[in-house]
C-alpha positions in Angstrom: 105.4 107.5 99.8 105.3 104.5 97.4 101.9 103.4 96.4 100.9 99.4 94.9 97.5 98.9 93.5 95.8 95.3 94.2 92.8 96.5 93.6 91.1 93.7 90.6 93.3 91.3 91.3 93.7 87.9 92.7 93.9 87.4 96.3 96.7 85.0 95.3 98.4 87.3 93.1 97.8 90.4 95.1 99.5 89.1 98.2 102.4 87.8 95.7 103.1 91.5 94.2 102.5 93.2 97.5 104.7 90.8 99.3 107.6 91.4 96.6 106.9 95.1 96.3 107.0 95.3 100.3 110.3 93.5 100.5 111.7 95.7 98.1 110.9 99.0 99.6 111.4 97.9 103.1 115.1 98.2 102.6 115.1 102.1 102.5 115.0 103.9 105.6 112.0 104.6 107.3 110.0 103.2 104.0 106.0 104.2 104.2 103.6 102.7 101.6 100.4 102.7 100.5 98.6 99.7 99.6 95.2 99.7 97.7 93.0 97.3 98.3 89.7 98.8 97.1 87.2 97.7 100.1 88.0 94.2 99.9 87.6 93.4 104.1 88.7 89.8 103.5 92.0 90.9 101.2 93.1 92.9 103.8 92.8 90.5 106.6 94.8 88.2 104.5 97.6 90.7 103.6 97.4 91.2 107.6 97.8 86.9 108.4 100.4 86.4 105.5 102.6 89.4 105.1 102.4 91.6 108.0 102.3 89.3 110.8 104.8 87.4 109.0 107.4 90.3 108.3 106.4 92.3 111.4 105.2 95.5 109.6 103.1 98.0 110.8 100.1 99.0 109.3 97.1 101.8 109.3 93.9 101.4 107.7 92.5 105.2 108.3 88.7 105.8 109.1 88.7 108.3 106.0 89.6 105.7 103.3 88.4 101.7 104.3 89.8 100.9 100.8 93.6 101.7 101.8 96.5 100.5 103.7 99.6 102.3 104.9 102.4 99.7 105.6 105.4 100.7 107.6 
């Protein structure tokens, strides 16, 4: 699984590299990545409005580890 860290950056310029990095990766089959967004609530609901929604990816945020996100 390919794994992007966002974690001390920019809002701006995390959902830049995670939208490029996502678009990238999404052209191999059945891609899975994880996303770290240390526990940053509000950077995850914008990588949720701007990316996700957007590009119709799924995504997990699992009850072990609030500070992760697994886009598929």
């Amino acid at each position: 699984m390919s794994e992007i860290d966002l974690h001390k950056l920019s809002h701006s310029v995390a959902l830049e590299k995670l939208e490029d990095f996502l678009l990238i990766e999404s052209q191999t089959f059945g891609f899975s990545c994880k996303v770290i967004t240390g526990n940053s609530k509000k950077l995850q609901n914008k990588i949720i409005e701007n990316i996700i929604k957007k590009y119709k990816f799924n995504y997990l945020i699992p009850n072990t580890n609030l500070g992760i996100m697994i886009i598929s």
